[in-house]
N, C-alpha and C positions, 0 to 999 in steps of 0.2 A: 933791692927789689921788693915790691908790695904784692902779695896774691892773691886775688878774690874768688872762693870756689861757692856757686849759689848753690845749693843744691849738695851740701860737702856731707851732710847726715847721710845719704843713700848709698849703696852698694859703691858704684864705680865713683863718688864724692868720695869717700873712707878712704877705698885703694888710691886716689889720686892725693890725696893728703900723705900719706903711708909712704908714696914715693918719692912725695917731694923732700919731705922729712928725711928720707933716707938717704936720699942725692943731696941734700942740704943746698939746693942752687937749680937753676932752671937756665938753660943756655949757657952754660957757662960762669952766669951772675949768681952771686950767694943771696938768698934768700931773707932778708930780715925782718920782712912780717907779714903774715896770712890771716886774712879774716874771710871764717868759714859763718857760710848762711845756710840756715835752710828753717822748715816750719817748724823742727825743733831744735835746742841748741844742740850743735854737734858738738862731739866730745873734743877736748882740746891734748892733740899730739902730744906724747911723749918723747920725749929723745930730742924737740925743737928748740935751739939755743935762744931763737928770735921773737918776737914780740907777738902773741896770738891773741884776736880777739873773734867767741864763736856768739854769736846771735839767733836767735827765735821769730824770723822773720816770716810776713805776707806778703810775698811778692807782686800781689794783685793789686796793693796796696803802690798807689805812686811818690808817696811820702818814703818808701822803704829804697824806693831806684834812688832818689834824692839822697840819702843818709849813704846808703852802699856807697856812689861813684863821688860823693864830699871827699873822702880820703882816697883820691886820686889812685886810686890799682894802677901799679904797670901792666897786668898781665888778669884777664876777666875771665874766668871756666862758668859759662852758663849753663848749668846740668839742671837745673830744676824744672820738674814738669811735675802731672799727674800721668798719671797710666794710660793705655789705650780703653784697655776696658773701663775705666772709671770714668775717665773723657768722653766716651760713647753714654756710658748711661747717665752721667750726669752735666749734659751740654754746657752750662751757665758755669758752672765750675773749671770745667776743661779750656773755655775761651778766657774766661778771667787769668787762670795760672799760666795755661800754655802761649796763648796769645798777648794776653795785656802785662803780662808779667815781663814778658820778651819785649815788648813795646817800648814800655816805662823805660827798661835799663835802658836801651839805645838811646833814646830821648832823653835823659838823663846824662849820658857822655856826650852828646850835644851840645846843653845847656851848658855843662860844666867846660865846655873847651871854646864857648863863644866868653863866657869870664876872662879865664888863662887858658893859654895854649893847653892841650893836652891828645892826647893821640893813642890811648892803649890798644894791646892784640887781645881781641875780642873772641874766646873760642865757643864755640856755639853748639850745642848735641841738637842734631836734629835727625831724622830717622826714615828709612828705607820704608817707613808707613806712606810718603810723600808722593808711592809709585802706586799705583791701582791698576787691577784687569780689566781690560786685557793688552797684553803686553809681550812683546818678544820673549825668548829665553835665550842666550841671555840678556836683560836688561842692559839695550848700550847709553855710551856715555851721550848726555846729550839729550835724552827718553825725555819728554815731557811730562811733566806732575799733572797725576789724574789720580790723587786721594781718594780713596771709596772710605774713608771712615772721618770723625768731626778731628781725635786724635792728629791725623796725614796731613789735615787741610790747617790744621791750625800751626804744625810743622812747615809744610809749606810757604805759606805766611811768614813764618819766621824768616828763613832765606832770602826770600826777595824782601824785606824789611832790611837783612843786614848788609845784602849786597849792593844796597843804594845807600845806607847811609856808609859804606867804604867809599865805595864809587865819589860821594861828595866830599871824601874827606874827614868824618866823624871821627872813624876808629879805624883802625887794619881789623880789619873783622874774617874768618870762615867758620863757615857749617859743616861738618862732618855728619854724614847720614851713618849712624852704626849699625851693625847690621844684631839681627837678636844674641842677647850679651848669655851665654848659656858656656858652663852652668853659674847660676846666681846661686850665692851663697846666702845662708838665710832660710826665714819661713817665706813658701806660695805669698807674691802680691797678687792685686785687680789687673795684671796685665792679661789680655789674651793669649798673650805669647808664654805665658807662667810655666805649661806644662811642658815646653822644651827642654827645660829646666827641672819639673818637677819629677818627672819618669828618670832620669840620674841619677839626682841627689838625694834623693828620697830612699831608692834603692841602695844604693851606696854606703847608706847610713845604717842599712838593716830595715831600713821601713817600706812601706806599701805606696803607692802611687797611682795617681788615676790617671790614666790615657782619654781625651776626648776626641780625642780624630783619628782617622784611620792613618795604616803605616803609611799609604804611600803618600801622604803630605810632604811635601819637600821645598823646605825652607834658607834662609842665608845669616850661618849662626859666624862669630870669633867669641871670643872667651875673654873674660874680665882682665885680664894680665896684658891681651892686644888691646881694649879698649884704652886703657891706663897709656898705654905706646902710641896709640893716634892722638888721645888729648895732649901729650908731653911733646909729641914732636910738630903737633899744629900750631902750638904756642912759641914754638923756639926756630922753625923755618922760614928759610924768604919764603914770600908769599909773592912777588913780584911773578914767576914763573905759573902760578895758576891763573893769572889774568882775572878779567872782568869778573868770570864764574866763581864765584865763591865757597857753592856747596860742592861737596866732592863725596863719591860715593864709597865706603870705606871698604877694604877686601875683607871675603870671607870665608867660608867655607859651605857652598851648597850641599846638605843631603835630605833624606828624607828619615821621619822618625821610624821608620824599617832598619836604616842605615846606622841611627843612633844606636837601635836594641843592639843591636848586632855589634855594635863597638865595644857597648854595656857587657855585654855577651864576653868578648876578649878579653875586658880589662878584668870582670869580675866573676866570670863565671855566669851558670845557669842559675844559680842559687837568686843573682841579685833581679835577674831576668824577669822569673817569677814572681817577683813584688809589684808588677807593673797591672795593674787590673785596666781592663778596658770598660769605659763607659763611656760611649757616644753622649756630648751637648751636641744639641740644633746651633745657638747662641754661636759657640766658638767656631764648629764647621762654618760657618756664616761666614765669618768676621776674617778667618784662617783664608777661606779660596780667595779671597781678593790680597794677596797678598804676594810680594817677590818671592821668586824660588831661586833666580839665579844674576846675579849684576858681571857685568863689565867693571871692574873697576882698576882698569890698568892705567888710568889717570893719576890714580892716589900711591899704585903702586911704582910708579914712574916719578912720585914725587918721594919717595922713602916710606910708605906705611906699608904695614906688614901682620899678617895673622896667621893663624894655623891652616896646616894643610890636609889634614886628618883628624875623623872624633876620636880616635886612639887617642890623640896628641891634648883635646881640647879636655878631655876625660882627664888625664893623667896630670894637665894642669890644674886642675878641680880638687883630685887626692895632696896632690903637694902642699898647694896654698891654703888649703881649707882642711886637711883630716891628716893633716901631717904625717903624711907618706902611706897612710894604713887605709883600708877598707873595712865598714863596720859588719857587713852584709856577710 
């Protein structure tokens, strides 16, 4: 088996590299070579007995969809994007990467399957940004896409791009909408969503953190270890059972960041609590009210995906993986 992870430099790219490495095989099949892309070279696995090649790619670029799907992937993880926030402030940038960069690949296992036969599982991240207010709570299955950001709508996009070129035959293709990946390991990106993440980890570490929105914002987080579980098991199940639809909404775990202090709170004490300073942005309340607080997603968990049930849970997945069992705070 051949594995193509676009986007394998980023946070949940690494972890997804990490496991395959570790399970040495994906469905059952052993593994014998993965070429990881993204806009820097991603670092090449240790511990991998099989053939690795990492590349410094432009996905914008349609010469780079060409070269990627030449060496025929059985198996395609499309993670590469730019941020929400960086997508909003920088339009031109966000349609090129998030947009035309999703384009090219499709159109490129196209090409390559009107040559020779070819048919890879196409897994696709696309994101709960695809839902805008106003909107039930909770978000059911079925909810019509009404993106309020350029981010949502170029996600969007993506899904009905991949659901038609399955529908004709190109690829077995799904979108997995994730829901915010918290906590992210790592220094703050340009996402909006950063600070879900950054009022934890930050604290946790010993350090300080800024809050830009008030507690009762209530959002729809899983944690990096459930992400790494929905991309492994969308690549490796029938996909006959989810029909026509192809994006599926991933489960999560609804709270509000009151909900998180206060888990912050159990796991670490008041001590870490305290490192949370509040500072109202305009920008991010903005960007934050149009956004899911709560989905339906008993579609995906009725196909086997699975995330935590508590930020206890999501928190304590955070100390394991990342600060090896200890707290700095």
């Amino acid at each position: 088996m051949h594995v193509l992870i676009i986007g394998a430099a980023g946070m949940v790219g690494r972890k997804l590299t990490d496991r395959l490495v570790r399970d040495g095989g994906l469905g059952g099949k052993p593994i014998e070579r993965m070429t990881l892309a993204d806009v820097v070279a991603p670092t090449s696995p240790a511990g991998f007995s099989g053939k690795v090649v990492t590349l410094a790619v432009d996905i914008s670029d349609r010469a780079v969809a060409t070269r990627l799907v030449s060496t025929r992937p059985n198996v395609i993880f499309h993670l590469a994007a730019i941020v929400s926030g960086e997508a909003e402030a920088n339009f031109d940038k966000g349609y090129a990467i998030n947009l035309d960069g999703a384009r090219y690949l499709f159109e490129e296992i196209r090409q390559e399957g009107l040559r020779r036969p070819y048919n890879p599982r196409v897994v696709n991240t696309s994101s709960i940004a695809v839902f805008g207010a106003p909107f039930p709570d909770p978000i059911p299955e079925g909810f019509y896409l009404t993106p309020l950001t350029s981010y949502g709508t170029q996600k969007a996009i993506g899904e009905l791009l991949l659901n038609d070129y399955t529908r004709k035959g190109f690829f077995d293709g799904i979108s997995i909408r994730l829901p915010t990946i918290c906590i992210r390991p790592g220094k703050p990106n340009a996402a909006a969503s950063g600070f879900f993440s950054n009022i934890l980890r930050e604290p946790l570490a010993g350090q300080e953190a800024v809050l830009p929105v008030s507690e009762d914002v209530r959002h729809w987080h899983a944690s990096p270890r459930a992400a790494v579980q929905f991309l492994t098991h969308a690549a490796t199940m029938d996909l006959a059972p989810v029909g026509a639809r192809r994006a599926l909404s991933m489960p999560g775990l609804s709270a509000t960041v009151g909900e998180q202090i206060e888990a912050l709170r159990r796991v670490a004490g008041d001590k870490a609590v305290k490192l949370i300073r509040r500072e109202p942005d305009e920008t991010i309340i903005r960007i934050v009210s149009g956004w899911a607080r709560r989905l339906d997603a008993s579609r995906a968990e009725a196909l086997g995906f699975r995330a935590e049930k508590n930020f206890d849970e999501i928190i304590r997945v955070h100390i394991e993986d990342e600060l090896g069992g200890k707290i700095g705070a």
